[in-house]
MDTraj code that builds the backbone (N, CA, C; nanometers):
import mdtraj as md
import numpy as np

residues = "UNK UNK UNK UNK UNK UNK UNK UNK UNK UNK UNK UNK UNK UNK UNK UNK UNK UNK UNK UNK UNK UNK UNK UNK UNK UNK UNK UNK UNK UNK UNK UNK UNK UNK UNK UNK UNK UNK UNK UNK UNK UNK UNK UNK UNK UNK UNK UNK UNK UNK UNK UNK UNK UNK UNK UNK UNK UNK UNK UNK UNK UNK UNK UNK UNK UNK UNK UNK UNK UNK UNK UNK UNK UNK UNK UNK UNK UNK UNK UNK UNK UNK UNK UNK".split()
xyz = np.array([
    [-11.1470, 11.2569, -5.3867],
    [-11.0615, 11.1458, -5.4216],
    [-10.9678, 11.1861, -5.5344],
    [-10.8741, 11.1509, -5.5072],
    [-10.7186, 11.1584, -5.6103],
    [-10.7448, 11.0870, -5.7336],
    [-10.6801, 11.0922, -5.8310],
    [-10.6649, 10.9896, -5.9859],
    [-10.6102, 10.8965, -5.9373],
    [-10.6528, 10.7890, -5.9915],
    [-10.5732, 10.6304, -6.0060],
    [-10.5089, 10.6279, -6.1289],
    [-10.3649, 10.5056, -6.0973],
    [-10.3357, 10.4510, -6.2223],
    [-10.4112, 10.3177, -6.2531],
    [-10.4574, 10.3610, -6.3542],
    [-10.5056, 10.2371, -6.4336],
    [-10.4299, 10.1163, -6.4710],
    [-10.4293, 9.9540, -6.4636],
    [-10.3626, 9.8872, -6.4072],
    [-10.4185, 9.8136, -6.5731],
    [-10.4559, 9.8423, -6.7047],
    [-10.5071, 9.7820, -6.7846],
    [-10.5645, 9.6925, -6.7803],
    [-10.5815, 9.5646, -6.8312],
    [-10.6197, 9.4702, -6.8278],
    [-10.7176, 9.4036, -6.6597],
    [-10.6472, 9.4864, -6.5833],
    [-10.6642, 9.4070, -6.4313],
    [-10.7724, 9.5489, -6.3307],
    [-10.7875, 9.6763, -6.4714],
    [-10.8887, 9.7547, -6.3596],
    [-11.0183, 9.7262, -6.3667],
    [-11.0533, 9.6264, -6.3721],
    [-11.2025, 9.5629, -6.3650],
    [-11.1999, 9.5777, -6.2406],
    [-11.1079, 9.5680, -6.1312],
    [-11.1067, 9.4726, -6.0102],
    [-11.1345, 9.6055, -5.9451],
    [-11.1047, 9.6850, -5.9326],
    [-11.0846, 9.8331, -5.8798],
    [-10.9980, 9.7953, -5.7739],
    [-11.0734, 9.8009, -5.6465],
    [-10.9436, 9.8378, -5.5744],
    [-10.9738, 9.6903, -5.4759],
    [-11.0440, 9.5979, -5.4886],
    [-11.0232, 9.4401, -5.4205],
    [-10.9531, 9.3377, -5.4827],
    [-10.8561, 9.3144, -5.3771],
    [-10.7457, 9.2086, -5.3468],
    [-10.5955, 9.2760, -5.3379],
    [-10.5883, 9.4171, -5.3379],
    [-10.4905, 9.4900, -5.3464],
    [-10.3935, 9.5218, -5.4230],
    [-10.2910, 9.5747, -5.4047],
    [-10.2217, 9.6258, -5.4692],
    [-10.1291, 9.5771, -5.6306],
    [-10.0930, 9.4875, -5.5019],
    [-10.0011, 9.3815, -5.5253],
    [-10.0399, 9.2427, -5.6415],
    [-10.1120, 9.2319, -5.5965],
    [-10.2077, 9.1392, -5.6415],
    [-10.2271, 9.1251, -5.7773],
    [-10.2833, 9.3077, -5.7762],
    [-10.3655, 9.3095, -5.9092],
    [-10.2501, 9.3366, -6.0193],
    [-10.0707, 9.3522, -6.0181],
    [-10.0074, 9.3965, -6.0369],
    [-9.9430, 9.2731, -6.1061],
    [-9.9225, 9.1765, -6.0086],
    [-9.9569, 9.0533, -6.0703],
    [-10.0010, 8.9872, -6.1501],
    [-10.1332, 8.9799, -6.1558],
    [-10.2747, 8.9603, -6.2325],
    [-10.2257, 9.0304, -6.3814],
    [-10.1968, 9.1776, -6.4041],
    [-10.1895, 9.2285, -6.4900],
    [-10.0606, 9.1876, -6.6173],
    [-9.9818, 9.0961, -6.4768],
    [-9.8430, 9.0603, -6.5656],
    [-9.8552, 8.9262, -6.6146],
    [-9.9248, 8.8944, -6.5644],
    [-9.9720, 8.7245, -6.5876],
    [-10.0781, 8.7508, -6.7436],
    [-10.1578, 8.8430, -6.7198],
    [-10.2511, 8.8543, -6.8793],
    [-10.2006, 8.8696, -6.9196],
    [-10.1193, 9.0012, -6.9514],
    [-10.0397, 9.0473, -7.0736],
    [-9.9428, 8.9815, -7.1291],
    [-9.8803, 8.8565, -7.0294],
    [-9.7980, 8.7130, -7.1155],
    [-9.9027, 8.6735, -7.2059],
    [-10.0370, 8.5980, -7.1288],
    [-10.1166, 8.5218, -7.2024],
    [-10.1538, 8.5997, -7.3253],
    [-10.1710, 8.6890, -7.3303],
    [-10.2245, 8.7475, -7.4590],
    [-10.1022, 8.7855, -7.5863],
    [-9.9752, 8.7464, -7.5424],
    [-9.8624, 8.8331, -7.5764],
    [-9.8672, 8.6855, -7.7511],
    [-9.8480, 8.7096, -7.8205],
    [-9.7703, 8.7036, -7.9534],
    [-9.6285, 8.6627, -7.9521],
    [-9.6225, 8.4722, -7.9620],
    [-9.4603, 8.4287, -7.9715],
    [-9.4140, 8.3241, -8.0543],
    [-9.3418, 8.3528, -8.0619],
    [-9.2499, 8.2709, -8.1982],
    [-9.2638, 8.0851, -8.2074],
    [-9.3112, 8.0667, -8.3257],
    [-9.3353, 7.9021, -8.3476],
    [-9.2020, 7.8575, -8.3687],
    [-9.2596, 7.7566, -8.2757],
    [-9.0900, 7.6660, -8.2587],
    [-9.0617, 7.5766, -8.3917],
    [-9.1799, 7.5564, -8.4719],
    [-9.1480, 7.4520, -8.5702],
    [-9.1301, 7.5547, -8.6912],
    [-9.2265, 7.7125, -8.7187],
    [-9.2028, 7.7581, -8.8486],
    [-9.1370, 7.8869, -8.8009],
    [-9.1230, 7.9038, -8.6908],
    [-9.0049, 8.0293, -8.6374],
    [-9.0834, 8.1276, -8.7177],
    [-9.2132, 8.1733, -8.6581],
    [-9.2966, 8.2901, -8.7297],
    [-9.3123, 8.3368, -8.6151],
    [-9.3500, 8.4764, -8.5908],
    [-9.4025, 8.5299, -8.4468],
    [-9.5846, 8.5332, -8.5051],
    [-9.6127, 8.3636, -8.4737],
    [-9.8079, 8.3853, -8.4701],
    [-9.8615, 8.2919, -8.3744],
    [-9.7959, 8.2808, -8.2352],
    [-9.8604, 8.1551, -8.1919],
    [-9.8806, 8.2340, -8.0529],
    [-10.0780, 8.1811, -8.0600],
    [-10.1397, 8.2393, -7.9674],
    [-10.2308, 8.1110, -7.9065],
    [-10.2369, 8.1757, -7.7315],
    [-10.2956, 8.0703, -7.6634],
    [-10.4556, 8.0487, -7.7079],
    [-10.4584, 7.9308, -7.7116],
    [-10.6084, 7.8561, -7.7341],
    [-10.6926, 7.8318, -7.5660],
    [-10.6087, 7.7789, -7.4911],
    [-10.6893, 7.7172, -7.3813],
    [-10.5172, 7.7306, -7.2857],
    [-10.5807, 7.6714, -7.1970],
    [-10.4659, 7.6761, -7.0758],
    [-10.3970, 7.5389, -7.0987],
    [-10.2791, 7.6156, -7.1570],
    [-10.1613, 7.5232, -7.2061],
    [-10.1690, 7.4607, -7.3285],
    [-10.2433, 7.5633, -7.4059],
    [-10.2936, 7.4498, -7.5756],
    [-10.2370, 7.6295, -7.6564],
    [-10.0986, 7.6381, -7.7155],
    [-10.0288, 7.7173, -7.7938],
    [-10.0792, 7.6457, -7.9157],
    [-10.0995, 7.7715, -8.0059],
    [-10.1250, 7.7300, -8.1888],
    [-10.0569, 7.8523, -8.2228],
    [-10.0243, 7.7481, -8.3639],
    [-9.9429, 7.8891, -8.4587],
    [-10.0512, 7.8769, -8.5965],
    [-10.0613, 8.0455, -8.6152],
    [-10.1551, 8.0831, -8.6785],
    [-10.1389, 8.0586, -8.8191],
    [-9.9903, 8.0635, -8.8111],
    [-9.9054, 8.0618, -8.9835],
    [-9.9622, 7.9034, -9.0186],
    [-9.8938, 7.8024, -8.9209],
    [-9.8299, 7.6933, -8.9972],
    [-9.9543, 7.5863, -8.9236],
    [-10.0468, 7.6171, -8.8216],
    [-10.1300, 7.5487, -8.7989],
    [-10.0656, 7.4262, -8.6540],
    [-9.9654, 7.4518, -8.6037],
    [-9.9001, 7.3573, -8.5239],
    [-9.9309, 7.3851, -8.4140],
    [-9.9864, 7.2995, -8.3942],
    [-10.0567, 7.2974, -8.2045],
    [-9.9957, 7.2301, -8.1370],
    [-9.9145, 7.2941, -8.0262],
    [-9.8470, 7.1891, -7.9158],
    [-9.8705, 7.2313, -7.7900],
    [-9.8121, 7.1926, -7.6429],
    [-9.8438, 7.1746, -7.4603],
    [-9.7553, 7.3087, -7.4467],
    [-9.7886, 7.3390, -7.3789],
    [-9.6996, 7.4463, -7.3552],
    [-9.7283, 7.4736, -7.1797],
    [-9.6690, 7.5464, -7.1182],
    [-9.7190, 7.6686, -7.0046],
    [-9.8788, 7.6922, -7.0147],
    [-9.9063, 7.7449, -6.8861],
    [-10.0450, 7.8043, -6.8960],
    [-10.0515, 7.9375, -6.9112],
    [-9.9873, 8.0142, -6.9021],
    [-9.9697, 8.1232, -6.9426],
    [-9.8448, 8.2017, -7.0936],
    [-9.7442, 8.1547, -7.0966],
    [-9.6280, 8.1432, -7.2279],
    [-9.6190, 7.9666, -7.2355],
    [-9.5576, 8.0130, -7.3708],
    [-9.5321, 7.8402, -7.4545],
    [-9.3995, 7.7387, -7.4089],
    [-9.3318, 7.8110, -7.3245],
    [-9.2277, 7.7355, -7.2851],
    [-9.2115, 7.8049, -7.1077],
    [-9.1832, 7.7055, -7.0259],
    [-9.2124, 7.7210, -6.8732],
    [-9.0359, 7.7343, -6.8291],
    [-8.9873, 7.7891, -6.7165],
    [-8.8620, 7.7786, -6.7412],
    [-8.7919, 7.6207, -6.6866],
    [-8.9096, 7.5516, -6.6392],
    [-8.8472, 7.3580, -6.5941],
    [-8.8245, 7.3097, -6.7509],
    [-8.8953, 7.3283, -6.8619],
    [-8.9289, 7.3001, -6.9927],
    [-8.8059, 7.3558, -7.0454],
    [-8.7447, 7.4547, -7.0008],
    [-8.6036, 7.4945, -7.1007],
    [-8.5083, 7.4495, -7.0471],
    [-8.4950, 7.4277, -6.9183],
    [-8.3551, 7.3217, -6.7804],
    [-8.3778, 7.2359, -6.8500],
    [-8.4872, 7.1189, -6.8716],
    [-8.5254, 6.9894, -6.9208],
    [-8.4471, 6.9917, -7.0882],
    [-8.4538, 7.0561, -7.1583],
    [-8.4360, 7.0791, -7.2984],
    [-8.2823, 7.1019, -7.3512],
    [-8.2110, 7.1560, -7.2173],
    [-8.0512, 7.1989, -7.2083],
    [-7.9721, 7.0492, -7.2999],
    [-7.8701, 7.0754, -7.3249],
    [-7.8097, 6.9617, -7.3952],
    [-7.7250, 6.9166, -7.2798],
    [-7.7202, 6.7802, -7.2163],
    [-7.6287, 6.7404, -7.0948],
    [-7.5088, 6.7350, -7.1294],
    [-7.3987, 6.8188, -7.0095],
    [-7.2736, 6.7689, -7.0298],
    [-7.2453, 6.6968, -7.0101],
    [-7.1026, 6.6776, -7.0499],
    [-7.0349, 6.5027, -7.0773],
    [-6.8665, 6.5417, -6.9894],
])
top = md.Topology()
chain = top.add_chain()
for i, resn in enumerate(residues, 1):
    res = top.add_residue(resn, chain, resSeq=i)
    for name in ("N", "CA", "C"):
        top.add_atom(name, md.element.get_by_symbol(name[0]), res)
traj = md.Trajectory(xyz[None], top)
């Protein structure tokens, strides 16, 4: 057998559900775990608590967010300023 690339986070799985999949999987953790900027103290410390529960570490501000990042892209269309 040949070397694999290691897929980080997602080579638990080895080689079930495929390729694709796990490629996926791997891009989806590495958001959730990723380190992003508080909207109220504009610090880069706000890390996920639960699915869809963002806290910032600095300033203590817990708000809804995405289940995976703190802002979803319907949440930034919704947020646009309407033209006139």
């Amino acid at each position: 057998m040949g070397k694999t690339k290691k897929l980080g986070p997602v080579a638990r799985f080895r080689e079930r559900g495929g390729a694709s999949l796990r490629k996926v999987r791997a891009e989806i953790e590495r958001l959730a775990k990723q380190v992003y900027e508080c909207p109220k103290c504009e610090a880069r410390a706000v890390k996920r608590q639960s699915v869809g529960i963002w806290k910032c570490k600095k300033c203590g501000y817990t708000f809804a967010g995405g289940a995976y990042t703190p802002t979803t892209k319907i949440g930034v269309i919704v947020k646009k300023p309407k033209e006139t």
